[in-house]
C-alpha positions as CSV (number, residue, x, y, z in Angstrom):
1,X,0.0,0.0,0.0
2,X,1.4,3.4,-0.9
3,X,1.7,5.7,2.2
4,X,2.7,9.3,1.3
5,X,2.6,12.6,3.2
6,X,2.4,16.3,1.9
7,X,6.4,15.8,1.7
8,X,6.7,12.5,-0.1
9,X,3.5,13.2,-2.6
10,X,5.0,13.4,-5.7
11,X,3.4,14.6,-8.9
12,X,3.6,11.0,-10.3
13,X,2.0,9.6,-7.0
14,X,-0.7,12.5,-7.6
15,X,-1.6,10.8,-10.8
16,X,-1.6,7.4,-10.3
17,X,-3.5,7.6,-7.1
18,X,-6.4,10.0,-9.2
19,X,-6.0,7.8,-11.7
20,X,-7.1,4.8,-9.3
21,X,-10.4,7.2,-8.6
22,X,-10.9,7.8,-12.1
23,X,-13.8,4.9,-12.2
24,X,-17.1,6.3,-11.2
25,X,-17.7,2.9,-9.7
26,X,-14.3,2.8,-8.2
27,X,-15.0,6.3,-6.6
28,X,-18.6,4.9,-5.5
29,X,-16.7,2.5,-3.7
30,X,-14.9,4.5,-1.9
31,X,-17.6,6.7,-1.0
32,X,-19.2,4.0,0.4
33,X,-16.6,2.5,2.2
34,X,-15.6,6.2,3.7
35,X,-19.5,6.3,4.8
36,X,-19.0,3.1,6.7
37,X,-16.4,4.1,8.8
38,X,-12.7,2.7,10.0
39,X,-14.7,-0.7,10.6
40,X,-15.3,-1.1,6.8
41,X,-17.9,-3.8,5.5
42,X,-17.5,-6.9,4.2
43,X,-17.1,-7.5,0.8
44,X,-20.3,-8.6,0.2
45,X,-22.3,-5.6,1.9
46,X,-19.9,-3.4,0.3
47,X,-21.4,-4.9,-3.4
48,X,-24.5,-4.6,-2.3
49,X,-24.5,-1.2,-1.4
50,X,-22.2,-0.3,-4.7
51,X,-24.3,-2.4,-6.8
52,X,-21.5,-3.8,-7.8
53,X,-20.5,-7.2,-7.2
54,X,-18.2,-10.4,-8.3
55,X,-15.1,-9.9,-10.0
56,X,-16.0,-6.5,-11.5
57,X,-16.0,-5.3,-7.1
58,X,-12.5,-7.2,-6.1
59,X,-11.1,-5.7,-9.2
60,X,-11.7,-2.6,-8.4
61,X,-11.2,-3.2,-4.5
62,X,-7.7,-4.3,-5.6
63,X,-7.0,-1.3,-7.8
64,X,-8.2,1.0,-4.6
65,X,-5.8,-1.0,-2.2
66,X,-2.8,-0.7,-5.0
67,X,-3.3,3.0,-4.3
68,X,-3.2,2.8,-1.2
69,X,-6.9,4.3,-0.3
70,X,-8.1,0.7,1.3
71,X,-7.1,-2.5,2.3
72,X,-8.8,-5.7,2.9
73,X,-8.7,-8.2,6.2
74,X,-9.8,-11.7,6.4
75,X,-12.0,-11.9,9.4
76,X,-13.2,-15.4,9.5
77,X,-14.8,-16.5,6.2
78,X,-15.5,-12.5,5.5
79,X,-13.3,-10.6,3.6
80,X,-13.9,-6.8,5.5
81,X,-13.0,-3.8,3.0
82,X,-12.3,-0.3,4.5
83,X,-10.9,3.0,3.4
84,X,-8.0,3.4,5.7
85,X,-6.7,6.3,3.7
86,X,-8.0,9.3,5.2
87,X,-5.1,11.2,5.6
88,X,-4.2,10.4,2.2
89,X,-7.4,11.6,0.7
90,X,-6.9,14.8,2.6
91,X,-2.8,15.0,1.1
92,X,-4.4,15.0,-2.7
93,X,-6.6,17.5,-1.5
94,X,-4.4,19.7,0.1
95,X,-2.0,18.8,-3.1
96,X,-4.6,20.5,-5.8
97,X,-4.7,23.4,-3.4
98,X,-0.9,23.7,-2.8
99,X,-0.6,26.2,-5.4
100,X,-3.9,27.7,-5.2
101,X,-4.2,31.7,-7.2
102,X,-0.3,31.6,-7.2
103,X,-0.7,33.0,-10.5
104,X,-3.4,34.9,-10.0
105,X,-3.5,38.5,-11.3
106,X,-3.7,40.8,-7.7
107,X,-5.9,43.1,-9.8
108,X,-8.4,40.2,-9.5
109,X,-7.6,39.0,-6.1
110,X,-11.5,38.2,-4.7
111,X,-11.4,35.6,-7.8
112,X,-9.0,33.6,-6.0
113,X,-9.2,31.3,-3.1
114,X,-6.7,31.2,-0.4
């Protein structure tokens, strides 16, 4: 799982991790897992709240764990899915803003955000 931190967050990380939420069901999965909480759900409460299921759902639960934005346990016979990957989502937000209006003509300043 990729861990990465407002110094390690690299421009190629960026990318590939966006690139892992570039799936409107992949995103939905997320979502939903984010919703749930830091106890996840297991896998197959997960699908049925995605509406997404079988081999299309661990594909994309795998591609989401590659990124580093879940993981998956084994507890028992269920496999449990969460998004562990708060902070992350918060580094590629704060990433996007880094460099927020620093082009930004001062002539239209209130256009900008800070």
């Amino acid at each position: 799982m990729k861990i990465f931190d407002d110094s390690t967050l690299t421009l190629e990380i960026a990318a590939s991790t966006f690139a892992a939420l570039g799936s409107e069901q992949r995103l939905h999965v997320l979502c939903t897992l984010v919703r749930a909480g830091p106890d996840g759900l297991p896998i197959g409460i997960l699908g049925d709240r995605c509406g997404v299921t079988g081999s299309t759902l661990t594909h994309h639960v795998k591609i989401l764990n590659q990124a580093g934005l879940v993981t998956q346990t084994k507890q028992g016979r269920s496999i449990i899915c969460a998004a562990v990957a708060y902070d992350q989502i918060e580094t590629l937000s704060q990433y996007l803003m880094t460099e927020c209006c620093a082009d930004c003509d001062p002539t239209y300043e209130h256009e900008c955000h800070d």
